[in-house]
N, C-alpha and C positions, 0 to 999 in steps of 0.2 A: 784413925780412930779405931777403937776395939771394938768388933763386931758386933758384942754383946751390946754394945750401948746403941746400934741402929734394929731400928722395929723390924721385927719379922713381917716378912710375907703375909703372912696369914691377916696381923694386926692392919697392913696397910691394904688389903682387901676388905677387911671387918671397917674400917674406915671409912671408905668408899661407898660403902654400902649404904651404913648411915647415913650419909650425905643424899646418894641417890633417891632414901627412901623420905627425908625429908623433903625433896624438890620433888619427888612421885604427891605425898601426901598433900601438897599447895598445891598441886596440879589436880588430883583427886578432887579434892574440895572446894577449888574453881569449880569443876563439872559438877561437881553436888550444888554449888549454887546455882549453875547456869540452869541444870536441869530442874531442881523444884523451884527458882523463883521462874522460870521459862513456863513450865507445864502451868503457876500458879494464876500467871495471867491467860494462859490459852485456857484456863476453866474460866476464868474471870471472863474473858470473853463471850466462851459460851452461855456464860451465864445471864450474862447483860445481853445477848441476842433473841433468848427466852423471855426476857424481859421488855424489850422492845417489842417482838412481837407480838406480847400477850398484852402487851398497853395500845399499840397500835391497832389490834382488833376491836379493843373492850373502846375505844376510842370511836373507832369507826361504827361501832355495835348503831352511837348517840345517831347516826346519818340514816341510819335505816326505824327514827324512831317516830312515837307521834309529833312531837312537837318541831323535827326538822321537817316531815309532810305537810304540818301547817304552815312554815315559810318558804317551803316551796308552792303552794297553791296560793301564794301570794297575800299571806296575813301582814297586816301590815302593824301590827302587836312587836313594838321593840321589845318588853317581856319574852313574847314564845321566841324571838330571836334570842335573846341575851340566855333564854331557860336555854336554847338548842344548843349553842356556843360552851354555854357552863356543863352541862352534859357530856361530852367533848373531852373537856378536861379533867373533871371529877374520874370520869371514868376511864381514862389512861393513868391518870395518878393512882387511883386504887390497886390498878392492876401491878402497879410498878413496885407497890408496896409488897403484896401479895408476893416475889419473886426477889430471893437473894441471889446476893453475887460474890460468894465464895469469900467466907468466913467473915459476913455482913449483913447486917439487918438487910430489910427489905427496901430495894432498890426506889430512892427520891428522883422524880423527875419532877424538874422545876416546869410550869405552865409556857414558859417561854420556849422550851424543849418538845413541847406541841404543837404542830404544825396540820391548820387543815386547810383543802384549797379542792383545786379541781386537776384533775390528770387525767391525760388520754390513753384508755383503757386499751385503744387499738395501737400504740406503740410501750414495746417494753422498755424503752429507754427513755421515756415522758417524766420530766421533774415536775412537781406540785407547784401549783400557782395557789398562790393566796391572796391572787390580791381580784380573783373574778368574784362577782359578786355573791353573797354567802349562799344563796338558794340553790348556785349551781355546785356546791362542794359536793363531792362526791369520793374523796380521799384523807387521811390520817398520816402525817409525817411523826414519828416520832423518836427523838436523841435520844440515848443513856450513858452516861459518865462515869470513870472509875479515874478523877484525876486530878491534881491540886487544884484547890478551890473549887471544888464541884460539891454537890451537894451531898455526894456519895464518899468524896476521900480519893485518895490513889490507892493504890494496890500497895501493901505493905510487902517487902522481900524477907526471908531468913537468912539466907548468907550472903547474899550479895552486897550487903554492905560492910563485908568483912575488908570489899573494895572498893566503899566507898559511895554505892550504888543503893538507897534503904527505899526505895517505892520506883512503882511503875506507870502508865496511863495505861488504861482501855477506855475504848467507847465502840459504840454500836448505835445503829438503826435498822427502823423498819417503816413500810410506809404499805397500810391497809385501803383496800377502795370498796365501795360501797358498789358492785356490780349489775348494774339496775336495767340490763340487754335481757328481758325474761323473752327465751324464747319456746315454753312449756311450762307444765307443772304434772311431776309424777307423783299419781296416787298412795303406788307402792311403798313410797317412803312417809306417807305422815303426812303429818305435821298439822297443817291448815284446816284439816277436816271441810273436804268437797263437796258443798250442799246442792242436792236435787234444784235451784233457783238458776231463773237466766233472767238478762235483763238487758233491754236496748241498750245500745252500747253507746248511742247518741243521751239518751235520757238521761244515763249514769252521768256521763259526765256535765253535764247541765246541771243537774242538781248537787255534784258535789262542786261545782261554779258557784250555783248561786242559790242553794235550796236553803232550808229551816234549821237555822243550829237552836236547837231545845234541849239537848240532854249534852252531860258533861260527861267525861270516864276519870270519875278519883278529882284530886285536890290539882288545882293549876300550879302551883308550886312543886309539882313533880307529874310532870305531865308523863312521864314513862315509869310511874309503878305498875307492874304488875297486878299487884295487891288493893288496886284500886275500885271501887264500886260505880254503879252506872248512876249518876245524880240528875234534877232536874236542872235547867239551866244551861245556856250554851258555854263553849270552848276554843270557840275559834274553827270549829271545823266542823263543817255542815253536814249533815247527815243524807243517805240516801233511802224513801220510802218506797218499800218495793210495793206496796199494797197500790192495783191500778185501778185504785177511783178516778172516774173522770179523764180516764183516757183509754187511746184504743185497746184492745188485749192484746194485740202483736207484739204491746210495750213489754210485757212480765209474763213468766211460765213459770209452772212445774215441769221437770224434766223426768220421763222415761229413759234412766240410763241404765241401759244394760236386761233392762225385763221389758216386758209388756205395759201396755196401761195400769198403770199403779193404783190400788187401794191407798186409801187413808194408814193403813199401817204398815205397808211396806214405804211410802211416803215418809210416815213417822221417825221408821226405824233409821232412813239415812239420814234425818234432819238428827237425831239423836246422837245417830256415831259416826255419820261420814257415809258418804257414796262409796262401797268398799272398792279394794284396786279387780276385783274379780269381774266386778258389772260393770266398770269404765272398761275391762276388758272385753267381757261379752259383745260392748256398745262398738268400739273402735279398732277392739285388736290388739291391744295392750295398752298398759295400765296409764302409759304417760301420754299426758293429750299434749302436744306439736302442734306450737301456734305459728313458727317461723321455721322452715328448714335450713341445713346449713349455709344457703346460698342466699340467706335473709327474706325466702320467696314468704308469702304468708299462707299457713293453712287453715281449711274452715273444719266443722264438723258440723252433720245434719241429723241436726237429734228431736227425736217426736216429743210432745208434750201434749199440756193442755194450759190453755191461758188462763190467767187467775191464780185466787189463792185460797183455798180450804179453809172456812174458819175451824173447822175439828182438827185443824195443825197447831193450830193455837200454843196450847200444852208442852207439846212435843217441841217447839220453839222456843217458850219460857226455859226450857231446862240450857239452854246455852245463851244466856241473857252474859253481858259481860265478856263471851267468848269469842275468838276470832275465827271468822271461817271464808271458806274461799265459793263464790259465784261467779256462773259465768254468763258471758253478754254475748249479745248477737247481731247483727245489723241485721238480716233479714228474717221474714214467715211467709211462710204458704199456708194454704190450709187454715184449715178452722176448727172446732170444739176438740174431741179427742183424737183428730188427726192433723192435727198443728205439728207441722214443723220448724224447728228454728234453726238459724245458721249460726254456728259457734265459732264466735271469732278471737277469744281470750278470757282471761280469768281475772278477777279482780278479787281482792280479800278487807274484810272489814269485822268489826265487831259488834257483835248483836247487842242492840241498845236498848228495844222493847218492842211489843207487838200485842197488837190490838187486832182482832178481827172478826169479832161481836156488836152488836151496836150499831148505833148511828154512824151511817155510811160518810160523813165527816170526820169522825174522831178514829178509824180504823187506820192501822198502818202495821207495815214492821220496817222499822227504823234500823238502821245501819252504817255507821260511821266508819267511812274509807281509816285505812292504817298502813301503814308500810311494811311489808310485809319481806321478812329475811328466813322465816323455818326452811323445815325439812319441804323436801318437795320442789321447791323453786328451781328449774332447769334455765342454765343462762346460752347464749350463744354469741361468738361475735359479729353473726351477720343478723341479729335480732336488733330494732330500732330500741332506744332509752324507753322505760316505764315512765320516767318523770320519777322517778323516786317510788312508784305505786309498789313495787316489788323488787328482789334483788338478792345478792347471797355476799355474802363478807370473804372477800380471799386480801389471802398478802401478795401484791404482786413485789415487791423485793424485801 
């Protein structure tokens, strides 16, 4: 054959080329899919991880609320049970809404993808039980899906289904507990506002066993508004009168924390704003009172007062009507008038419901209904005994 008629070199290199650069560019464009439909579910991922654990908190938030305190102090109100339950749910579902997952409305968790039960706090590899009885839940399991049939879809790909491949799954969990080991409460951070009040630590609990439920907080069809007002009529959950008619004064004080024997308006001023963390310091040494050390031992504190209650507090009480605050209790007193002292053995927190301390020595009180208590301030431990739900801090443990 005449030479001329076979391709040059050049052209059967130019050829070759071609060729390699079409099997380069299917190979490029594999790794272009692999990489953005890859990357598009590890965002997916994280996104539905954000999501799980902003529902699994907002979930767990309902455990630390009023209406689960009243079926744990043993209400026997299928309502505040079924109010605490739907609590629960509503508010994991919100949150799930609240949080997309990558080029997707906001993330649907169906009620069934809610899971609450009880977990042991003192093991990190503890699965949730749901089936111990609802008073002791103290945990938030909850799913989120990115997968056929879900309520969310799968994960759509861009090139991958050039091979055939056009969506992917993701899911996630997280699972919230309700951390109720208080083994303190520090000043320095807030929150509870630490009222000058101490109160037997045997009395408190008697009366919120078995005292006077007269006043309600807000409408019982949302027993955890905020926004709620103090009404007459009970709630299910019995109030505690710290005013000590008709019983010894050992029972209730005023507390000297951090000055001398207090005037009516230095009185005032902590019931107003709080015990500041400077005079819990003056009192003890720093700002955070240590009711259990780490070895779960208990500690006290011996703080002067005087027994009784001021009616010229009055006023200065009125202004935190509705408001939550924290009191602390004592088993023991020495001493007497202005050298009473008491032994500080823990802190309790409720909400000011009214107060009376004019008048006939019957109708006088300042009313206070226990609450469950998650603010700033709440210091946990694991060698600290359960509150019973009285107190507590929201963590994720996985």
């Amino acid at each position: 054959m005449h030479s001329s008629l076979l391709p040059k070199a050049s052209d059967r290199r130019r050829g070759a080329v071609v060729v390699l650069t079409l099997v380069t560019l299917v190979v490029l464009i594999g790794f272009a899919a692999l990489t953005l439909d890859v990357g598009a579910l590890y965002n997916t991922r994280a996104d539905l991880q954000n999501a799980a654990d902003a529902a699994a908190l907002a979930g767990g938030s309902a455990l630390a609320g009023d209406a689960m305190l009243r079926v744990r102090q043993g209400s026997n109100s299928s309502s505040v049970t079924a109010e605490a339950g739907a609590l629960i749910l509503e508010r994991a579902e919100s949150a799930g809404l609240l949080n997309y997952s990558f080029a997707s409305s906001g993330t649907v968790i169906p009620p069934g993808d809610i899971v609450s039960g009880w977990i042991d706090l003192s093991s990190s590899t503890s699965s949730i039980d749901p089936s111990r009885p609802f008073s002791q839940h103290n945990a938030v399991h909850v799913y989120v899906r990115r997968m056929q049939g879900s309520a969310n879809g799968p994960v759509d790909f861009f090139f991958a289904s050039i091979f055939g491949k056009s969506e992917g799954d993701v899911t996630a969990s997280a699972v919230a507990a309700f951390d109720d080991r208080v083994s303190g409460y520090d000043s320095g951070e807030g929150g509870g506002d630490l009222w000058p009040f101490t109160i037997n630590v045997t009395e408190y609990n008697n009366q919120v066993a078995a005292g006077n439920d007269i006043y309600d907080y807000g409408d019982d069809d949302d027993l955890d508004d905020d926004d709620d007002d103090v009404l007459s009529g009970g709630d299910g959950m019995p109030e505690v009168n710290i005013y000590p008619a008709n019983l010894a004064p050992g029972n209730f004080g005023l507390l000297n924390i951090g000055v001398g024997n207090q005037g009516t308006p230095a009185l005032a001023d902590h019931i107003e704003n709080g015990v500041p963390p400077e005079h819990v310091e003056n009192e003890i040494g720093t700002s955070e009172l240590t009711f259990y050390d780490d070895d779960g031992h208990a500690t006290t504190y011996n703080i002067t007062g005087n027994p009784g209650l001021k009616a010229s507090l009055e006023s200065a009480i009125q202004t935190r009507i509705g408001e939550v605050v924290g009191i602390l209790v004592h088993d023991q007193v020495s001493g007497s008038g202005a050298n009473t002292v008491y032994r500080i053995t823990g802190i309790r927190f409720a909400r000011v419901m009214n107060v009376k301390l004019q008048g006939s020595s019957k109708s006088r009180g300042l009313w206070l209904q226990p609450v469950s208590y998650s603010g700033a301030g709440v210091v946990t431990s694991t060698g600290a005994p359960s509150s019973g739900g009285a107190a507590g801090k929201l963590v994720l443990v996985r």
